[in-house]
GUPA-667253 format. One record per residue (C-alpha): x, y, z negated; residue in one letter. Coordinates in steps of 0.25 Angstrom, whole numbers, padded with zeros to 4 digits, always signed. Last residue first. Layout:
<sites>
XYZA ...
</sites>
This chain:
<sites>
+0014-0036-0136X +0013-0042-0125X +0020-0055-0121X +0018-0062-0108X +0020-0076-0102X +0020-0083-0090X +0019-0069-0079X +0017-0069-0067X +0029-0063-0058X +0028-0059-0043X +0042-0056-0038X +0048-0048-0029X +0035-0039-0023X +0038-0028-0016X +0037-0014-0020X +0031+0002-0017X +0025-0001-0003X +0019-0014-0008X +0012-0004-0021X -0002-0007-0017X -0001-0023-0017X +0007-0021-0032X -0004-0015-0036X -0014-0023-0030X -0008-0037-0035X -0005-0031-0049X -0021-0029-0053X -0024-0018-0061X -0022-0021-0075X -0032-0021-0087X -0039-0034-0080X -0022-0042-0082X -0027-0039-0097X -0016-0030-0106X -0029-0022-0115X -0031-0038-0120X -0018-0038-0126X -0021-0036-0141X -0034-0044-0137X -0027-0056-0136X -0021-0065-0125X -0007-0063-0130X +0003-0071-0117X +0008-0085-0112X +0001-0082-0097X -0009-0092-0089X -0021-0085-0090X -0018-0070-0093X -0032-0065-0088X -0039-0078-0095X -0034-0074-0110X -0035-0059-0106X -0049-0061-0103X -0051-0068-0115X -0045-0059-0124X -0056-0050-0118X -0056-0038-0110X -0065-0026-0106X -0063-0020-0120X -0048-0021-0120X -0047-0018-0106X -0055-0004-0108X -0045+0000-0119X -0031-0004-0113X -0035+0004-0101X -0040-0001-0088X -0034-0005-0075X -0019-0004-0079X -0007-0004-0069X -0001-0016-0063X +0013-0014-0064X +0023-0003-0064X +0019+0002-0050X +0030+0006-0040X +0039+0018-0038X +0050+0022-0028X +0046+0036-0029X +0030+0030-0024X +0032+0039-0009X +0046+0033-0009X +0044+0020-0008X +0056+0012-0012X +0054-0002-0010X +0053-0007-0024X +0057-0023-0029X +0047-0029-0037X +0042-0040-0049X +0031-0043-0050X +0023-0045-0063X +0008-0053-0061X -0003-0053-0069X -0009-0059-0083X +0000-0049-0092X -0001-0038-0082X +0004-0033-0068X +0018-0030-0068X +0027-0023-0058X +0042-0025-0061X +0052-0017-0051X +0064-0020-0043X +0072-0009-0034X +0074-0011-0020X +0068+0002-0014X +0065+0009-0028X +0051+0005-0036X +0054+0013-0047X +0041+0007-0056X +0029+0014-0060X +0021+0017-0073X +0024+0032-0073X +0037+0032-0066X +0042+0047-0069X +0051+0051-0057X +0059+0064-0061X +0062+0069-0047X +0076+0075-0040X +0073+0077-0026X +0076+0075-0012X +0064+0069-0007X +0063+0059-0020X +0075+0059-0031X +0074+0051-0044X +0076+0053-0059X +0067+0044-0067X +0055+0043-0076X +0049+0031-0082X +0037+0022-0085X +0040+0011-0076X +0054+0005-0079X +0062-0006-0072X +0067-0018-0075X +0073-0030-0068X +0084-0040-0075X +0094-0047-0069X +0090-0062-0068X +0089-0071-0079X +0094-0085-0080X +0087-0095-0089X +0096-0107-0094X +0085-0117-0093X +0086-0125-0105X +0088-0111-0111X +0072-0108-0109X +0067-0101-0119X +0082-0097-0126X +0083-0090-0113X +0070-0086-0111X +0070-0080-0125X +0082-0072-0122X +0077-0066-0109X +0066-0061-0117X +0078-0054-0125X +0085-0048-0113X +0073-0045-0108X +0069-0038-0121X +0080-0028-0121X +0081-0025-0107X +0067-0022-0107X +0070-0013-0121X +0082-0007-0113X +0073-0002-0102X +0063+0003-0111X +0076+0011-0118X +0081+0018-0108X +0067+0024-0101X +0067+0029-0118X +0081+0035-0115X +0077+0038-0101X +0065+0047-0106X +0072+0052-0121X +0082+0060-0112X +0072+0065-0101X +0064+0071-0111X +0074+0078-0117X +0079+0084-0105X +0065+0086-0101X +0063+0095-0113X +0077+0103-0113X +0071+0109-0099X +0079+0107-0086X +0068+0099-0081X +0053+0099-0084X +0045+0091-0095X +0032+0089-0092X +0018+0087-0097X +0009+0078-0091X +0002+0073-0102X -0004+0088-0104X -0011+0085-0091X -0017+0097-0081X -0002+0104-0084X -0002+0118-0089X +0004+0118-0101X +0015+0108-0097X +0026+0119-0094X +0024+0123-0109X +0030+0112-0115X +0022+0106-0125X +0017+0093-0118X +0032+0090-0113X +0034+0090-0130X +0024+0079-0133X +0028+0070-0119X +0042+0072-0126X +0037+0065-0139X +0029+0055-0134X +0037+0051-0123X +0048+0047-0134X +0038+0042-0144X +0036+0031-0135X +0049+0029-0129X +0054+0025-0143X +0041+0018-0144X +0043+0006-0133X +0053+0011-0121X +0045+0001-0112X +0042-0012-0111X +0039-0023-0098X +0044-0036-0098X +0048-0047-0087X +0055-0060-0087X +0054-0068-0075X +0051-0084-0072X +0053-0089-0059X +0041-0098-0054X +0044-0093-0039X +0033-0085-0039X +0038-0078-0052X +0034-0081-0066X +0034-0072-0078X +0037-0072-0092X +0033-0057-0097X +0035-0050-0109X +0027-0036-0110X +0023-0021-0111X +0007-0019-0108X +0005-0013-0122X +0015-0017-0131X +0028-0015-0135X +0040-0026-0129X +0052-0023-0138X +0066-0024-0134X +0072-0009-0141X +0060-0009-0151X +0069-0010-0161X +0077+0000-0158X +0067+0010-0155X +0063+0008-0170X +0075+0011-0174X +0077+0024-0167X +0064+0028-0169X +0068+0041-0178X +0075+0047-0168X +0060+0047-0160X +0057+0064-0162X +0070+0067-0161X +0069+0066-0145X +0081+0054-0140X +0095+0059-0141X +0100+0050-0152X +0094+0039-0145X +0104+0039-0135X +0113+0029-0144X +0104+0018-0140X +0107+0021-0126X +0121+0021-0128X +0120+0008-0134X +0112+0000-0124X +0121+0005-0111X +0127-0008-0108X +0120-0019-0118X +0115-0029-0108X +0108-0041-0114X +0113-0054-0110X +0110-0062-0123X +0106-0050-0134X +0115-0048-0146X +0121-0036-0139X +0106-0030-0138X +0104-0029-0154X +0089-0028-0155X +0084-0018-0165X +0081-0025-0177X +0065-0030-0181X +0064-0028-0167X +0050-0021-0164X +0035-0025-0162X +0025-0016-0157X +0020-0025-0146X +0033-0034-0143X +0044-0039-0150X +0054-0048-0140X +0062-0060-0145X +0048-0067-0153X +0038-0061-0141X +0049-0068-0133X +0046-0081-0140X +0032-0081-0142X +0031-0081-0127X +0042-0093-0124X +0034-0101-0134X +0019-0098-0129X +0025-0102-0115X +0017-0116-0116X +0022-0125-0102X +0037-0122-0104X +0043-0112-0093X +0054-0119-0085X +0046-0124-0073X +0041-0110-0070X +0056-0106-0067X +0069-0099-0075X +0079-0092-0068X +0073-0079-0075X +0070-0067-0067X +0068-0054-0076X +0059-0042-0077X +0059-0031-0085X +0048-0019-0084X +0045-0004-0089X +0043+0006-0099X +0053+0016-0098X +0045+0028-0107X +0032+0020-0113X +0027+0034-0116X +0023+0037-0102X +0030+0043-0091X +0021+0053-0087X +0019+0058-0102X +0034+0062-0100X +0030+0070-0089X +0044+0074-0080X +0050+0089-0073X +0059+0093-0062X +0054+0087-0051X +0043+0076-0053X +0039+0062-0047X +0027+0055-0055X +0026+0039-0052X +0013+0037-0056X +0007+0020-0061X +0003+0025-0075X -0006+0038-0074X +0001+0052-0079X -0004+0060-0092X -0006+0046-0098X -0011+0035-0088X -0021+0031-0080X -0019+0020-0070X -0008+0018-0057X -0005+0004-0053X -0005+0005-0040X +0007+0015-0042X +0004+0033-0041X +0015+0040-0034X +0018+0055-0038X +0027+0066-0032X +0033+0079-0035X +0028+0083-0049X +0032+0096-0055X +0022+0103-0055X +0012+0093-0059X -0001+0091-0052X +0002+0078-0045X +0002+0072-0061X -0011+0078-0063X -0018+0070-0050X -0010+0058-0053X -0019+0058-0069X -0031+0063-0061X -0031+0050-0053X -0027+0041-0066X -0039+0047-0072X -0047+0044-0061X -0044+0030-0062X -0036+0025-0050X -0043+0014-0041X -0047+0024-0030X -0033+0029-0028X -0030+0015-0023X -0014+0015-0028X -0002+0016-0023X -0003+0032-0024X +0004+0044-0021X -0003+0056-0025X +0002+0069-0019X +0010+0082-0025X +0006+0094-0032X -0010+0092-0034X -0010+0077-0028X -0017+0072-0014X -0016+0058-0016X -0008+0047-0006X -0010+0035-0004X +0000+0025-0006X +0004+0014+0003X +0000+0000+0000X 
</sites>
């Protein structure tokens, strides 16, 4: 599929998506975002749906300028993915065991390590770089000295929500590794805090939407924003790295009959922002819910806890700033799938996958998703498909 283009207030509306099947929240959302000074250009993926300030699924181009709101509170949240030698064959027939095991090596929901993981002590985990950006803390915002601790604990932490585990297979029966996390509180209270002093400045009064309040370059504001954003955009990539490592750990001891092998690891964030150059100029690229999709690049676009992941490779369409979805994109909000779903709705829509099927998990039902298929059919111009994963087993927390 080939984008259709919008008319836009300052600049047009790209979108990979059927206008009709976006909310009309969503619609007003794009048409606020096109209205900012500064902006330059903005792509819409399929899997575009409301979100604060700016919908989930945008990729916001801008000259001189960046929303924090934009990019979310979950700064760096994003996907890992590993190939594993192992096949079908290898996996036992009850996978209860190989579940209750990583959710043991890897807390999830709200939990933390009891010591802060010690990354030395971890087989084949890759240290280069670890301290120095432990010691950039210093410079963080006063506001989150104090979590110093408790952002160390967290370090290799799942969270909530829709973050998870998966063990997956390919078409060729492979079995991957794949997770998706974030930057967890410390990235939290990061946003929080700058998109609270953006709010404030008076360059912002006049904006249609207080949550898309800037900060503009060459100000002491955006320098300070800029900081905290690729430390915390740092930090979710270390936690992925983190607990990789440690889900590869359980494998390993899993299944050391087998000797797994693991292939280099894929990552890559979606809640971002980052330095690139379009028609000769220098833009601050806020992915909002999107992937960099670069000409040969690799990307991870999941669909939900029943549905498939796959695994991509971009082609570098311009048009979208080398963007593609980040996944399947939500149909309805947490509340109404709650109330139009049952436990054993979930129970027959994850059929098949080691998993929770409670009502703590009932707002993460395949039905609260849009269908991947279609997303990933509207976005052929974007990616092409390497691997089709389904997942075996998935922890929430």
């Amino acid at each position: 599929m080939s984008y259709t283009e919008l008319p836009g207030v300052r600049v047009p509306i790209r979108m990979w998506a059927d206008p009709a099947s976006v909310e009309q929240g969503a619609m007003q959302q794009l048409r606020n975002v096109s209205s900012l000074p500064w902006i330059k250009g903005l792509a819409v993926m399929p899997d575009v749906h409301y979100g604060k300030g700016a919908t989930v699924g945008s990729v916001i181009a801008m000259h001189g300028a960046v929303c924090p709101a934009a990019v979310g509170v979950d700064i760096g949240c994003g996907m890992s993915a590993v190939r594993t030698s192992l096949r079908a064959g290898d996996l036992p027939g009850d996978l209860s065991r190989l579940r209750t095991k990583v959710e043991q090596a890897i807390p999830v929901g709200r939990g933390l390590h009891a010591d802060p993981v010690d990354p030395g002590a971890i087989h084949g985990f890759r240290t280069a770089g670890w301290s120095d950006f432990w010691t950039r803390f210093d410079g963080l915002a006063d506001d989150v000295k104090f979590r110093a601790e408790r952002a160390a604990q967290q370090m290799g932490t799942l969270g909530g929500g829709n973050h998870y585990i998966e063990v997956s297979l390919d078409a060729d029966e492979a079995l991957w590794l794949t997770l998706h996390s974030g930057s967890r509180n410390i990235g939290k209270e990061l946003a929080e805090h700058h998109i609270g002093i953006a709010q404030g400045l008076s360059h912002n009064k006049g904006l249609v939407d207080r949550d898309l309040a800037v900060f503009v370059a060459d100000t002491p504001q955006m320098a300070a924003y800029r900081s905290d954003l690729y430390w915390a955009q740092e930090y979710a990539k270390w936690n992925r790295a983190v607990m990789m490592t440690l889900l590869r750990e359980v494998v390993r001891k899993e299944f050391k009959k087998a000797k797994p092998v693991f292939e280099p690891e894929i990552s890559c964030h979606h809640n971002y922002v980052a330095e690139e150059r379009y028609d000769g100029m220098d833009l601050l690229v806020t992915r909002k819910g999107a992937i960099r999709a670069g000409s040969g690049e690799y990307g991870i676009i999941p669909g939900s806890m029943g549905t498939a992941t796959y695994i991509v490779r971009g082609l570098g369409n311009t048009a979208a700033f080398n963007s593609a979805s980040h996944g399947a994109g939500r149909r309805m909000s947490r509340g109404a799938a709650k109330k139009r779903f049952t436990t054993r709705d979930l129970a027959e829509q994850t059929r098949g996958v080691e998993c929770r099927k409670d009502s703590g998990v009932v707002d993460e039902i395949p039905s609260a998703y849009k269908p991947i298929e279609q997303v990933m059919d509207q976005q052929r111009d974007l990616v092409e498909v390497v691997a089709k994963l389904k997942q075996v087993v998935c922890v929430k927390g």
